[in-house]
N, C-alpha and C positions, 0 to 999 in steps of 0.2 A: 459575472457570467462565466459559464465555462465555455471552452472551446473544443467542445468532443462533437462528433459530426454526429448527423443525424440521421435516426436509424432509421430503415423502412417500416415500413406496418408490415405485422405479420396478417395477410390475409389469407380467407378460407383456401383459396387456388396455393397459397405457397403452403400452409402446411401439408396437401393432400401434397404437392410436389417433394417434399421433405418427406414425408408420408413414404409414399410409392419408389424414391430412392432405396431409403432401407426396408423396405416391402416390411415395414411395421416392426425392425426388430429392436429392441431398445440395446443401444449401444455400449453401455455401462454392464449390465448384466445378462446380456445373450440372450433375455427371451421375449419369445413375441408378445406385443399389446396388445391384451385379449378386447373384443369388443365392448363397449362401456367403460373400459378402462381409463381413466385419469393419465392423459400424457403433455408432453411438455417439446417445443423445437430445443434441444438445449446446444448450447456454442461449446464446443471442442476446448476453441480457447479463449481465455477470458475475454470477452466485450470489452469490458471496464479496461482490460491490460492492451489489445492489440485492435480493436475498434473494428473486426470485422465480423462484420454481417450478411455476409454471401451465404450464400445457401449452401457452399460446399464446407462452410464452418456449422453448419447446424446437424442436429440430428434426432433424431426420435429417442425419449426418454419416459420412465416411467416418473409420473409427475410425484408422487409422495416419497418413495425410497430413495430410488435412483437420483433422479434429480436434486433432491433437497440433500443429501449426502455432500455430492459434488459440488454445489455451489458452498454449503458450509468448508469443505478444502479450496472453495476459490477467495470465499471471503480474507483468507488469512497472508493469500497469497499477495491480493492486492493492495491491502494494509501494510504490510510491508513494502512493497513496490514504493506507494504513495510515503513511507515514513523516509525510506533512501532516497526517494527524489528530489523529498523536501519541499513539495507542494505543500502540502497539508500539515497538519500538527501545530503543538504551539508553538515551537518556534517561529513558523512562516505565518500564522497568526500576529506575532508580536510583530516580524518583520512590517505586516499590511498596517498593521496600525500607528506606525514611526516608532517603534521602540526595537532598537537591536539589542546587540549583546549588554549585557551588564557591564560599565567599564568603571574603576578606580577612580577615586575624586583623585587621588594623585596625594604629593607631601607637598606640604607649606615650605614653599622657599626660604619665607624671611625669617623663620624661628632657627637662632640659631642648635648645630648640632651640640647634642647631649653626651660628655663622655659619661663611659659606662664602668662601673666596678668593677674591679676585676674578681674573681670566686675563689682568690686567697694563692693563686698561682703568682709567681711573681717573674717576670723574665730579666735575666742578666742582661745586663749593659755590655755595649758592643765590644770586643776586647777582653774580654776575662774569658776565663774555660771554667 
């Protein structure tokens, strides 16, 4: 389960409230919501990022342009948020499931060490020049 708090309902009384704050004007693009028009409360700042839901984070949006614009620059935002935090992803996947990092079986102690050739170089013995 997650642990993100839960949001109110957006009801008919809060959006005419959202509504009649910005007396209709859509805040992303300067112009008024003509009537019939497709609109949206949308959050200033991410939901998903800062969890609020006041009314003073909302605001009047045109639902097809404006808004669907903005939320595709939110999307990217909080995918990264969520990739630095490390909630999410595979890593924290592997984490939930008991498997961490990948680690090294290690070297066998008991096989004794192997000298190695040398590549035709040869070193003088201590004492000569």
């Amino acid at each position: 389960m997650t642990d993100k708090p839960k949001r109110p309902a957006m009801t008919k009384a809060r959006r005419l409230r959202i509504w009649e704050k910005e007396k209709g004007v859509c805040y992303l693009c300067g112009h008024k919501v003509l009537a019939g028009e497709a609109w949206d409360a949308e959050h200033v700042k991410c939901w998903e990022l800062y969890h609020d839901d006041s009314d003073q984070n909302l605001r009047v949006a045109h639902k097809e342009g404006c808004h669907q614009t903005k939320t595709n620059a939110d999307v990217k935002i909080i995918r990264k948020a969520d990739r630095q935090a490390g909630n999410k992803g595979q890593w924290a996947r592997r984490q939930n499931r008991g498997h961490g990092l990948i680690t090294s079986r290690g070297f066998d102690k008991n096989v004794p060490k192997q000298k190695i050739q040398s590549r035709g170089f040869q070193r003088k013995p201590k004492g000569e020049t």
